[in-house]
C-alpha positions as CSV (number, residue, x, y, z in Angstrom):
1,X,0.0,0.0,0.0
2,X,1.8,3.4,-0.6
3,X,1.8,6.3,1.4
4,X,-1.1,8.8,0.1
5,X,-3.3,5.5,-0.2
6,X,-2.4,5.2,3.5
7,X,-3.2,8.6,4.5
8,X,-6.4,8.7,2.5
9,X,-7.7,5.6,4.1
10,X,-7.3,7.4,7.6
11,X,-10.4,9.8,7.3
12,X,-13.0,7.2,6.3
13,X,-11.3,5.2,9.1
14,X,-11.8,8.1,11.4
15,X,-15.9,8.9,10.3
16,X,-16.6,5.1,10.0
17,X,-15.2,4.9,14.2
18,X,-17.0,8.3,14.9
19,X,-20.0,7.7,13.7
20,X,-20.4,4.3,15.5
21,X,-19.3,5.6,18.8
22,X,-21.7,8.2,18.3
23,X,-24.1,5.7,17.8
24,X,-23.6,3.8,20.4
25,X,-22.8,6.8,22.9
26,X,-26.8,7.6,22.6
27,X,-28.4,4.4,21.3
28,X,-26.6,1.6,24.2
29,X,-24.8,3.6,26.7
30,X,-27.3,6.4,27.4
31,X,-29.5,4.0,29.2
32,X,-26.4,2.0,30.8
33,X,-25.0,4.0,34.3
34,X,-22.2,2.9,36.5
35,X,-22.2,4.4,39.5
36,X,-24.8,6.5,38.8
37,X,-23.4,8.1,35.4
38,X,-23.1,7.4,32.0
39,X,-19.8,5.9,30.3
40,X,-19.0,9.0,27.8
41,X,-16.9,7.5,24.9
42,X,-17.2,10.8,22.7
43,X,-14.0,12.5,24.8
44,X,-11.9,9.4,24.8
45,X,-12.5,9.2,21.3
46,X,-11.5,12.5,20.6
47,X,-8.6,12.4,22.6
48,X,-6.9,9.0,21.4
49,X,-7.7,10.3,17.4
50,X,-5.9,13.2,18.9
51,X,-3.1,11.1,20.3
52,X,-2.8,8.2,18.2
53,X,-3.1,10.7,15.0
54,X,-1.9,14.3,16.0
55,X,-2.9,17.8,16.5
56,X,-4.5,18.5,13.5
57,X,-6.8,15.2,13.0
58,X,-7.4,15.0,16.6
59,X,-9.0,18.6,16.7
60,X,-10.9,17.4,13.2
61,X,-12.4,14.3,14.7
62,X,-13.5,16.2,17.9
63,X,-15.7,18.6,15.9
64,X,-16.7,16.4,13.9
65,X,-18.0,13.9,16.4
66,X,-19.4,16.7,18.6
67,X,-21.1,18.4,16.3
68,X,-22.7,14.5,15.1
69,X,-23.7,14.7,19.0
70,X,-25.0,18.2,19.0
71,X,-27.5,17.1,16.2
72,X,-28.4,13.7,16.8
73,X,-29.4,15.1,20.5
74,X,-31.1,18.3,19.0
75,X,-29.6,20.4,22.0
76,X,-27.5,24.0,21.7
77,X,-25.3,23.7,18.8
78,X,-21.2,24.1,18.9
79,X,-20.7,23.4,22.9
80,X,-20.0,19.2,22.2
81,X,-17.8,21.0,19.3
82,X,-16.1,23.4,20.7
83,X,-15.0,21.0,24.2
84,X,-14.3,18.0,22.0
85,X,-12.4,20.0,19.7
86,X,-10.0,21.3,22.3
87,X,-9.9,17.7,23.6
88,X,-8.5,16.5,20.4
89,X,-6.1,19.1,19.8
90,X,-4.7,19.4,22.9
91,X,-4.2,15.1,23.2
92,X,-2.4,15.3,19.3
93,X,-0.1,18.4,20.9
94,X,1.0,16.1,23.9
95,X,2.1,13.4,21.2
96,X,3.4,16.4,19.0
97,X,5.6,17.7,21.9
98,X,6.3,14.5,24.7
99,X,5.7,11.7,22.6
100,X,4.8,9.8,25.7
101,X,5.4,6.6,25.7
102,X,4.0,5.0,29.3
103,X,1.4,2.4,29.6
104,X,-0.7,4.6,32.0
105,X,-0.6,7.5,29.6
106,X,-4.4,6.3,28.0
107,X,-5.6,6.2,31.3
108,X,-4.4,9.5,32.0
109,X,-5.0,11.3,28.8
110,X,-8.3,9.3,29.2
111,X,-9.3,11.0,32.7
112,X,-8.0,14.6,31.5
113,X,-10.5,14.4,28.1
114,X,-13.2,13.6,30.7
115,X,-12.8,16.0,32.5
116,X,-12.3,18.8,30.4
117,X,-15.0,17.5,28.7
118,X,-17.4,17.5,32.0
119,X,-16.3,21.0,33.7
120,X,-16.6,22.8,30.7
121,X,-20.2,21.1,29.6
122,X,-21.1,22.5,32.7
123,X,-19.4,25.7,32.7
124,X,-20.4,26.6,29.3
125,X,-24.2,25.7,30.4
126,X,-24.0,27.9,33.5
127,X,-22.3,30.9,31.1
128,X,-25.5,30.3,28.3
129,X,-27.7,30.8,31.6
130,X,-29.6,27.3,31.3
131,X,-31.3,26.4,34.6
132,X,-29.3,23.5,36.2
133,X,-28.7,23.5,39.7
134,X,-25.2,24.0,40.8
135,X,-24.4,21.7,43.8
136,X,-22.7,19.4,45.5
137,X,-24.0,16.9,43.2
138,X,-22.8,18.3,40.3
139,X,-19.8,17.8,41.8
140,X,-20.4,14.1,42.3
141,X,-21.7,13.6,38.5
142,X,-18.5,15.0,37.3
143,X,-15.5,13.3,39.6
144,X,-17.7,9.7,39.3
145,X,-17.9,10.1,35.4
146,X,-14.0,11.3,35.2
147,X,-13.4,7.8,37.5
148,X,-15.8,6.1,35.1
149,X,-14.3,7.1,31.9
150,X,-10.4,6.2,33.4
151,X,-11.6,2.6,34.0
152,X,-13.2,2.7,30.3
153,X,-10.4,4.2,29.1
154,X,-7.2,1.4,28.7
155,X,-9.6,-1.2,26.7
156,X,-11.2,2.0,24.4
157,X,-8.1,2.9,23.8
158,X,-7.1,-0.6,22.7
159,X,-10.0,-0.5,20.0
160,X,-9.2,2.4,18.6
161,X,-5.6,2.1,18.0
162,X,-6.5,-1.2,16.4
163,X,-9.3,0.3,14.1
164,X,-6.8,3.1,13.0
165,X,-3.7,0.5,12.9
166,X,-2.5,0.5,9.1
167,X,-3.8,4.1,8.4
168,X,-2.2,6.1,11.6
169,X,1.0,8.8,10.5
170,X,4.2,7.5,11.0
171,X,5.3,7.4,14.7
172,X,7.4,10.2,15.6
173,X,9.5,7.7,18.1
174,X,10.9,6.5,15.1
175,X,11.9,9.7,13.3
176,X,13.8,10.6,16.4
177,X,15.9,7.3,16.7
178,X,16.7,7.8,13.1
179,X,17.9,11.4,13.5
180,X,19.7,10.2,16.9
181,X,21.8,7.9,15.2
182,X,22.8,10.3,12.5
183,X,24.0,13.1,15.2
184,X,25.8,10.5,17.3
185,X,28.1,9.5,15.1
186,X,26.4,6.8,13.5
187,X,27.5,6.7,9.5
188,X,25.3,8.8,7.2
189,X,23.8,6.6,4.1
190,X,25.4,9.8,1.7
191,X,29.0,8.6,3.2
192,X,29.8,5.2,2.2
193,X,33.4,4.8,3.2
């Protein structure tokens, strides 16, 4: 497979994996609580596009699945959009920047997507002046559905890297051990002596 067939397959890879989770977001885990809330894959999503793919697609995938969200749940247009957006970005900038490498880093990049995702819902609700009570159990919802989408997020993760697998940019890990070598003494290919 060359490269631009590679890289052409990763958007319809991206919308055919958005718009099941979508899917399934509001058809199966809507009505499904743990704990009291609901599992929210629309933020892990976002954020492992973001971190499996970069910046750029991550921030792409987030609009796009929160504006899917936005209309499937006929509510106030752009606020999924505009928090899964950020969410997406932000997770391809940590892979842009720290390349991190750890096994916990799903988890962790999972819990921060959460909640980002769940203060600024709220936030953003409270700034557009919709009635909803501000309280201790607002509180609740949002550190039970952060704890929630941590334990989701390891196995979600594992889907979506495998859905993406074949498609995904080239891994900047291995750009770096290439240019490593090179500035370490390691022969050039140009110098063949």
């Amino acid at each position: 497979m060359s490269p631009s067939s590679i890289q052409g397959a990763l958007p319809m890879r991206i919308a055919a994996l958005s718009i099941a989770v979508v899917v399934i977001q509001i058809g199966v885990l809507s009505e499904v609580t743990v704990f009291g809330v609901n599992i929210e894959l629309a933020p892990l999503l976002a954020a492992f596009i973001g971190l499996l793919c970069g910046s750029i697609p991550g921030a792409a995938a987030g609009f796009a699945i929160g504006l899917l969200i936005d209309l499937a749940l006929v509510q106030t247009m752009g606020i999924t959009s505009l928090l899964l957006t950020l969410v997406g970005f932000w997770a391809g900038r940590l892979r842009e920047i720290r390349d991190p490498q750890g096994a916990l880093v799903p988890v962790i990049v999972g819990a921060a997507a959460a909640g980002v995702a769940f203060v600024g819902y709220a936030l953003i609700e409270f700034l557009l002046g919709v009635d909803a009570p501000v309280s201790l159990q607002l509180l609740r919802d949002i550190v039970l559905g952060v704890v929630v989408d941590s334990i989701v997020a390891l196995p979600f993760f594992l889907i979506v890297r495998r859905a993406l697998q074949g498609s995904m940019p080239e891994d900047p890990r291995r750009r770096r051990r290439s240019r490593r070598a090179y500035s370490t003494g390691g022969l050039s290919p140009l110098s063949r002596s």
